[in-house]
VMD Tcl script that draws the C-alpha trace (Angstrom):
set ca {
  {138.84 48.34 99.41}
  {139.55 51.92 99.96}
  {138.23 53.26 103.87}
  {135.56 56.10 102.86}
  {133.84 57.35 105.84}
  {132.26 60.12 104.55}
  {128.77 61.34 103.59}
  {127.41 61.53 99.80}
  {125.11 63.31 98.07}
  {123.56 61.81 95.34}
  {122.37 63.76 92.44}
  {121.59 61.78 89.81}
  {120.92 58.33 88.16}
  {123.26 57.14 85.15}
  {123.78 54.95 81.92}
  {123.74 51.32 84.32}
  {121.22 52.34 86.93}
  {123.80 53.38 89.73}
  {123.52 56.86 91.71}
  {126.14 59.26 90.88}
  {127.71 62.74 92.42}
  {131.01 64.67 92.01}
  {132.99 64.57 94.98}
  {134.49 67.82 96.42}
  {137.83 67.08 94.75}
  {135.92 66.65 91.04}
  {136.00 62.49 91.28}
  {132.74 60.87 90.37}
  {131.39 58.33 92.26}
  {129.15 55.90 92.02}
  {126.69 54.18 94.73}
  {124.16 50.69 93.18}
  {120.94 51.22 95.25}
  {120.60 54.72 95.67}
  {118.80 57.48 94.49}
  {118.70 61.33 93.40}
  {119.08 63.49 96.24}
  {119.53 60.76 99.33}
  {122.32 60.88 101.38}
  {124.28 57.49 102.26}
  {127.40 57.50 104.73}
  {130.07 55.30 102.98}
  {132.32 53.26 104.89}
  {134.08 51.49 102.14}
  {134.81 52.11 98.66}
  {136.61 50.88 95.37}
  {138.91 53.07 94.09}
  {139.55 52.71 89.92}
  {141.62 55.84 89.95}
  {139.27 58.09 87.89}
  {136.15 57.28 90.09}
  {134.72 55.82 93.15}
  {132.64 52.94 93.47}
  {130.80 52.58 96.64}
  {130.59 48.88 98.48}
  {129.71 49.58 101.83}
  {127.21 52.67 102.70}
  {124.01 52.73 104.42}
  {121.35 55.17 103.97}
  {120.99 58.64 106.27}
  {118.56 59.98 104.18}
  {116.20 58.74 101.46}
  {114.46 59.97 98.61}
  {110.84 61.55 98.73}
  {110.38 58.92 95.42}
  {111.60 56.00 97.57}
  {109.25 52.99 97.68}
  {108.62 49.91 98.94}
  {109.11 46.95 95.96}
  {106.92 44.65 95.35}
  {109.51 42.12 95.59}
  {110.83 40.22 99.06}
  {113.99 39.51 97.43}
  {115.20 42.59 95.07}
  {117.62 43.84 96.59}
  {119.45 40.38 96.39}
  {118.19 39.42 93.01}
  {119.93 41.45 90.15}
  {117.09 41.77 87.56}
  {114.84 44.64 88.79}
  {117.40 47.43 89.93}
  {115.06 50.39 90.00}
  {112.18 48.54 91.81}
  {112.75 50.41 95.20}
  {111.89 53.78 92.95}
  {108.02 55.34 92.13}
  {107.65 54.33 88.22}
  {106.89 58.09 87.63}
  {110.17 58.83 88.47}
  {111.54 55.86 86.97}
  {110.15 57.50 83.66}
  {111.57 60.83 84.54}
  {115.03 59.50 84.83}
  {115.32 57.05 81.98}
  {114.23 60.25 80.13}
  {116.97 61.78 81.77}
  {119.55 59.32 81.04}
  {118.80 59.40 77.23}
  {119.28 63.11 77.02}
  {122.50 63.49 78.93}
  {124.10 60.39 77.12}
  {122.75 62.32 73.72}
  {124.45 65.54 74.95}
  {127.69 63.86 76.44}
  {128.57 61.34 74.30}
  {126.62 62.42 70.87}
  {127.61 65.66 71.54}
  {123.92 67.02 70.57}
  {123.49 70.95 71.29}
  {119.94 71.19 69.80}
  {117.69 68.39 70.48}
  {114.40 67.87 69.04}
  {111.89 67.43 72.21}
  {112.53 63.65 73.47}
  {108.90 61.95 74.02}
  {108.95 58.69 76.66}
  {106.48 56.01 76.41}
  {105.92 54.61 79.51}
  {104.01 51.03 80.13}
  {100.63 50.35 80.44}
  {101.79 47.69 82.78}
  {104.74 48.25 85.69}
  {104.57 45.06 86.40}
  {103.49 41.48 85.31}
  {104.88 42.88 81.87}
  {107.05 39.82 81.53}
  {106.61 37.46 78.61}
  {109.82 35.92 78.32}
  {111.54 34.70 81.67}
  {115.54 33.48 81.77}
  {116.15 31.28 84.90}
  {119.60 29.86 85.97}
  {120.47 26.29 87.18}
  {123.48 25.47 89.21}
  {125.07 22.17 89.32}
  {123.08 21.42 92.36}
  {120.39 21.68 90.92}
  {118.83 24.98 92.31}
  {116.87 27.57 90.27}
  {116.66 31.10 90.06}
  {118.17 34.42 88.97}
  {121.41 35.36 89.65}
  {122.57 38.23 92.26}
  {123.71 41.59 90.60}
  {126.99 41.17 88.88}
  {127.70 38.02 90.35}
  {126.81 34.46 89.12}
  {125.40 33.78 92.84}
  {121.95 32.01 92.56}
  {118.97 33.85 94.53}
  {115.95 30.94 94.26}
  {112.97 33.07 93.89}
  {109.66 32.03 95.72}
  {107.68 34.59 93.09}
  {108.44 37.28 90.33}
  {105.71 40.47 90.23}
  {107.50 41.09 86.68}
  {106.40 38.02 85.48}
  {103.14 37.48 83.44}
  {100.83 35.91 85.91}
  {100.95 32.53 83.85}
  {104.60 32.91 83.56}
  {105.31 32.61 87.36}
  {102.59 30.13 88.46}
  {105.16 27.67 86.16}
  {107.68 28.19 88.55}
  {105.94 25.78 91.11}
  {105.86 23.25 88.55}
  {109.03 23.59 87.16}
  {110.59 23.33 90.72}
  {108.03 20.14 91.64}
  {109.33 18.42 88.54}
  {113.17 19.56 89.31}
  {112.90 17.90 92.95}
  {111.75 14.61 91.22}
  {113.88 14.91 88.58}
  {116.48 16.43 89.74}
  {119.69 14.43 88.53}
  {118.25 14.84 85.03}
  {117.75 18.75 86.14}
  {120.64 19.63 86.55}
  {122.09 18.29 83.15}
  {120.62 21.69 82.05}
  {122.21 25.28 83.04}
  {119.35 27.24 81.93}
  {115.79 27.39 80.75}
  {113.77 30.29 79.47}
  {110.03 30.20 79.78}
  {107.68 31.88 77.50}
  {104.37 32.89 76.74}
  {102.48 33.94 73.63}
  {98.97 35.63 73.12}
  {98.46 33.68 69.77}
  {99.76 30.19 70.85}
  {100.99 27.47 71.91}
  {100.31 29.27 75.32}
  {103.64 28.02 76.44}
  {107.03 27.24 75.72}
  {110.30 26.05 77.65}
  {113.58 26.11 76.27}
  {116.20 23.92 78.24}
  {120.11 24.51 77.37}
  {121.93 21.65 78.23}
  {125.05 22.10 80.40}
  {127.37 19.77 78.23}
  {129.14 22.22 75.46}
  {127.85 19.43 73.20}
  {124.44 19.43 73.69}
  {124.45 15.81 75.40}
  {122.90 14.79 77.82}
  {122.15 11.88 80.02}
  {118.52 9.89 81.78}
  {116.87 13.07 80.70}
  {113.83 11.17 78.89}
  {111.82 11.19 81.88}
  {111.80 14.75 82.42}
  {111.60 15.61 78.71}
  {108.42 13.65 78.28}
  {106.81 15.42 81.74}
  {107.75 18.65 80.42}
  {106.59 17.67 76.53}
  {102.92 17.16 78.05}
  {102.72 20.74 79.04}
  {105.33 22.51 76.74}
  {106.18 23.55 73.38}
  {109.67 22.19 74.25}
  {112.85 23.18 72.74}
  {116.66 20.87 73.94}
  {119.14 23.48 72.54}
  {118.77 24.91 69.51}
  {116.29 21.95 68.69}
  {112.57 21.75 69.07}
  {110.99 18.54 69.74}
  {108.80 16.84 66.94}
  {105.34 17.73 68.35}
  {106.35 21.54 69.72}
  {104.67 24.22 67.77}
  {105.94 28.13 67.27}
  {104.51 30.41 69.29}
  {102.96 33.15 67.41}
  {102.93 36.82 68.43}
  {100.74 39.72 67.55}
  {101.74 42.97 66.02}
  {99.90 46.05 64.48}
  {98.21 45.58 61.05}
  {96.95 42.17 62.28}
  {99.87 40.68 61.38}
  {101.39 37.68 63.68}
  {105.20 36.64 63.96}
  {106.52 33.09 64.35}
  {108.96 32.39 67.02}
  {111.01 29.76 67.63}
  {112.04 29.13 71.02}
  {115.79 30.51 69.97}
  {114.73 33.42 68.75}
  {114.88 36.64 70.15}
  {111.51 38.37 71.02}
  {111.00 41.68 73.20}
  {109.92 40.53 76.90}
  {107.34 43.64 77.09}
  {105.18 42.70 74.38}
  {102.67 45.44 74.87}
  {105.36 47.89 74.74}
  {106.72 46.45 71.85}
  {104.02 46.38 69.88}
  {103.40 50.58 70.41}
  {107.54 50.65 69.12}
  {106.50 48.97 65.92}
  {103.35 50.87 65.86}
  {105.51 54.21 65.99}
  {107.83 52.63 63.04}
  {105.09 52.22 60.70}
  {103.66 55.98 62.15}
  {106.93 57.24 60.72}
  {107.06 55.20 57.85}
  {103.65 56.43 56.94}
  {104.64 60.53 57.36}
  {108.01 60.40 55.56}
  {106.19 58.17 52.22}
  {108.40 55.91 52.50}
  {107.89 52.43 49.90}
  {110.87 50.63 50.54}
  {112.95 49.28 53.21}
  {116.45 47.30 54.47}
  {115.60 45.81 57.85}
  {118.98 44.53 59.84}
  {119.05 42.68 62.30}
  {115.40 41.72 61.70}
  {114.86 38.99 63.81}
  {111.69 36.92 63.27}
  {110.50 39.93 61.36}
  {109.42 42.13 64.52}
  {109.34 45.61 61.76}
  {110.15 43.77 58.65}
  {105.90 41.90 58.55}
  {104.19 44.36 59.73}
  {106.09 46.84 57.38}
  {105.40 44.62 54.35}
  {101.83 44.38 55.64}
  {101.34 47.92 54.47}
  {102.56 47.01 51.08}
  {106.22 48.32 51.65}
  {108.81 45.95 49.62}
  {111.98 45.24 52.06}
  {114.83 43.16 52.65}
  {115.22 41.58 56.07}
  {119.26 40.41 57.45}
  {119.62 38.28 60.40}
  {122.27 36.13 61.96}
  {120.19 33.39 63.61}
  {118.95 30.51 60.77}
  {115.77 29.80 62.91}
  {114.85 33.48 63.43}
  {114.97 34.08 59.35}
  {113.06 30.42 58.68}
  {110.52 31.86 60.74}
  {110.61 35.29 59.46}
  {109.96 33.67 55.95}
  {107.29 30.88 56.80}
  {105.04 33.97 58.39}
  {105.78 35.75 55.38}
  {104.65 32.97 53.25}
  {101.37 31.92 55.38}
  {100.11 35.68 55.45}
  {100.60 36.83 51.87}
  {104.07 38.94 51.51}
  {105.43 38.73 48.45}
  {107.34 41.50 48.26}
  {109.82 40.63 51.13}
  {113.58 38.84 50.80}
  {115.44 37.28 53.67}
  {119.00 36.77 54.04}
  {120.75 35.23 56.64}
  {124.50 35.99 57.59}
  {126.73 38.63 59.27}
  {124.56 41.31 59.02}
  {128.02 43.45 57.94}
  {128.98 40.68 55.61}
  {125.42 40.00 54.13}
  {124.78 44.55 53.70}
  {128.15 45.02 51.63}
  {127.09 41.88 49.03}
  {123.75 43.64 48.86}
  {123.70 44.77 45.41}
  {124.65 48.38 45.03}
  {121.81 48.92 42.61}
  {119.47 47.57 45.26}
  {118.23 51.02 47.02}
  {116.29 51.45 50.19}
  {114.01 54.70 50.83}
  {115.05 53.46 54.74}
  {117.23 51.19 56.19}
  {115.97 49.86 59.73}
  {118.24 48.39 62.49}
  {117.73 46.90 65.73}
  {120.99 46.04 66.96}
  {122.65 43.87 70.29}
  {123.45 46.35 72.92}
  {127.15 46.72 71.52}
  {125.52 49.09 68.25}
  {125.62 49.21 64.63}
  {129.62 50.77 64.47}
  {130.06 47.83 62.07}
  {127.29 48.88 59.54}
  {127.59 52.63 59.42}
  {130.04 53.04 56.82}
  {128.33 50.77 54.49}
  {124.79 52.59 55.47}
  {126.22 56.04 54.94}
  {127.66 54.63 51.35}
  {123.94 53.24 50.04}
  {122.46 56.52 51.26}
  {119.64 55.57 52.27}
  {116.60 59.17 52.37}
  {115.84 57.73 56.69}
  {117.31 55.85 58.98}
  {115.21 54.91 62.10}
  {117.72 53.17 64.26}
  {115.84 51.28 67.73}
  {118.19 50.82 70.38}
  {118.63 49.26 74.12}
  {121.76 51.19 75.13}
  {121.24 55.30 75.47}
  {125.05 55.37 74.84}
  {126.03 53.09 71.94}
  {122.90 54.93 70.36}
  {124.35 58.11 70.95}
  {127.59 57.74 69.54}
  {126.22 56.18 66.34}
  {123.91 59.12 65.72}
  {126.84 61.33 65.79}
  {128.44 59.07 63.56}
  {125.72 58.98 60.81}
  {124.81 63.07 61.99}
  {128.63 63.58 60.78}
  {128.35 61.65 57.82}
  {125.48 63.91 56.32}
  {122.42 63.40 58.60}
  {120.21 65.20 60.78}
  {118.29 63.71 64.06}
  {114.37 64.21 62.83}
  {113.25 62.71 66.71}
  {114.11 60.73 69.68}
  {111.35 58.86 71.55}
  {112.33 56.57 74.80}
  {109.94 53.50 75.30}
  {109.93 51.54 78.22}
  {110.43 48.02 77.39}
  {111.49 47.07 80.92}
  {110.08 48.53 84.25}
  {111.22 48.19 87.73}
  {114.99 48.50 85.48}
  {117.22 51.34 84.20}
  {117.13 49.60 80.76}
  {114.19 50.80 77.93}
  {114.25 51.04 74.23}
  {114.89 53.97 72.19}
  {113.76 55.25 68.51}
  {115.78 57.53 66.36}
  {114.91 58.73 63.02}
  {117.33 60.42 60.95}
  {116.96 62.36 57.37}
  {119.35 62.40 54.80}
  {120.38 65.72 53.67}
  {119.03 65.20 50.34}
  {115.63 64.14 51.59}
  {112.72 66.83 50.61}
  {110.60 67.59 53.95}
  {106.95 66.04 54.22}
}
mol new
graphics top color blue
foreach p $ca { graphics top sphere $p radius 0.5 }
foreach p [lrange $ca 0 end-1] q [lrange $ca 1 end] { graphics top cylinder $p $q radius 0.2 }
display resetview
């Protein structure tokens, strides 16, 4: 720890949530907790040569936009970083935040005017929750950037229905609780079209095994669709979500789905917006998922192509397919990379689609840029893995049509973004 008794200024918020200012000698420096224009007095202070990282300050003077969270325990708990700011000016700086890592690291000059879609819902937006278990047994979150445990007596984020399962999760884990804590995590679900409610249990073992878990398996089976693993019991059903175009995705308990379903569904709705203006008829969907885009896409008579990773995600993707009617849509599952280059060059696209993990889609560009495809609409979590692979496909003969922030996850600095890019070749609507 470096001694730092000095006052900041804090100016702004960045990429990771933290508080940032320059430092009369040009060093940045960082500060987790604070906001634009509050002052903290910093006592100590990590020092990682190009920049400061403050671990000991306390707060001199606060920010006008300062509020009181609706949590008891965020400040210890590491999932809602932002809750201790007014969700106005959460919007404001997420806005921020997408624009400067646009300018910085995309190295945009002229920007087309960046919309943000905030939530109907700041909080109880929560579909999806991911809860820890430690050896001993104990549930909860864990602490910001840290695998300590905070037990949570209540989570505002969480859908109403979500959180009143936490009492009877933690009722069954004191009776059960040698079989409990055979399992290091469990995420708890909810869907609008059924089964209400699922659980998802991931054994601790490497293996999957586990031991004098039957018990607690068949207590939890009476009230969940319940997956061990990657495996879903006999009797648990997928849950089934809704999206625009009355059109319903299947979701396995391992599959990835949005925790801000609301939100989600106005991102898909702004895809097939888009979709709609540019005339486009056919589509390459990667990383697809359950078929988040690729359904309601096909739904409006598009023909597409869906890649995916996860097995259970693209067997789900292809039974909703199936029950509601698409038959214009092909699934593939593999390395998305992998599965795009064996793709048959004859094969065209009017607009490839991706949605990938935080990390971006560096691995895909070159093979995008070499199909060609007329758009691009490229949905991201990270402002500034999204910005360096616009500049990417910008330099490799495309032009940024429109950026729009949505804001998948209040109370956080995280939200979703939408690009849409032209190909130079492409006539104007």
């Amino acid at each position: 720890m470096k001694p730092t008794p000095s006052a900041w200024q804090i100016t702004k918020l960045v990429p990771g949530g933290r508080g940032f200012l320059k430092l009369p000698n040009g060093q940045g420096a960082f500060a987790a907790g604070t906001l634009p224009d509050e002052r903290i007095e910093v006592s100590a202070a990590e020092d990682h040569g190009g920049y400061l990282v403050a671990t000991e300050w306390e707060l001199v003077e606060s920010s006008p936009e300062r509020v009181l969270p609706a949590c008891p325990v965020q400040s210890a708990c590491g999932g809602c970083d932002w809750m201790m700011l007014s969700y106005d000016a959460q919007i404001q700086a997420k806005r921020g935040m997408l624009l400067e890592a646009l300018e910085r690291t995309g190295h945009f000059q002229a920007l087309p005017e960046i919309a943000f879609v905030p939530a109907a819902q700041a909080l109880r937006y929560r579909s999806r929750v991911r809860l820890h278990i430690t050896e001993d047994g104990l549930t909860g979150y864990f602490a910001a950037d840290s695998r300590r445990l905070v037990e949570i007596p209540a989570c505002p984020v969480a859908d109403a229905e979500l959180e009143a399962e936490f009492v009877v999760l933690r009722a069954l884990a004191s009776e059960h609780r040698a079989a409990w804590r055979q399992f290091r995590e469990l995420e708890l679900r909810v869907a609008p079209l059924g089964p209400r409610l699922s659980l998802r249990l991931v054994p601790r073992d490497p293996s999957g095994r586990t031991e004098g878990t039957s018990l607690l398996v068949r207590a939890l089976a009476t009230r969940y669709a319940l997956t061990i693993g990657e495996k879903p019991l006999e009797s648990a059903e997928e849950q089934r979500f809704p999206l625009p175009g009355e059109v319903y995705v299947r979701a396995p308990a391992a599959a990835f789905t949005q925790v801000n379903w609301q939100v989600n569904q106005l991102l898909v709705a702004a895809v097939i917006e888009g979709v709609a203006q540019r005339g486009i008829t056919s589509f390459c969907d990667l990383y697809c998922g359950a078929g988040n885009f690729s359904l309601p896409l096909l739904a409006r008579g598009l023909s597409g192509v869906g890649i995916e990773s996860a097995s259970s995600s693209i067997a789900a993707a292809e039974r909703a397919a199936t029950e509601q009617g698409f038959t214009r849509a092909r699934f593939v599952m593999g390395d998305v990379r992998e599965a795009l280059i064996q793709l048959p060059r004859s094969e065209s696209f009017d607009l490839v689609l991706l949605d990938p993990p935080r990390a971006g889609a560096r691995e895909v560009l070159a093979e995008i840029v070499a199909r060609a495809p007329q758009f691009i609409a490229y949905c991201s979590c990270d402002p500034v893995t999204l910005a360096r692979d616009l500049r990417a496909l910008c330099d490799a003969g495309y032009a940024l049509e429109g950026v729009t922030g949505f804001d998948m996850f209040p109370q956080t600095h995280h939200f979703e973004s939408l690009a849409w890019l032209r190909h130079h070749s492409a006539s104007s609507p």
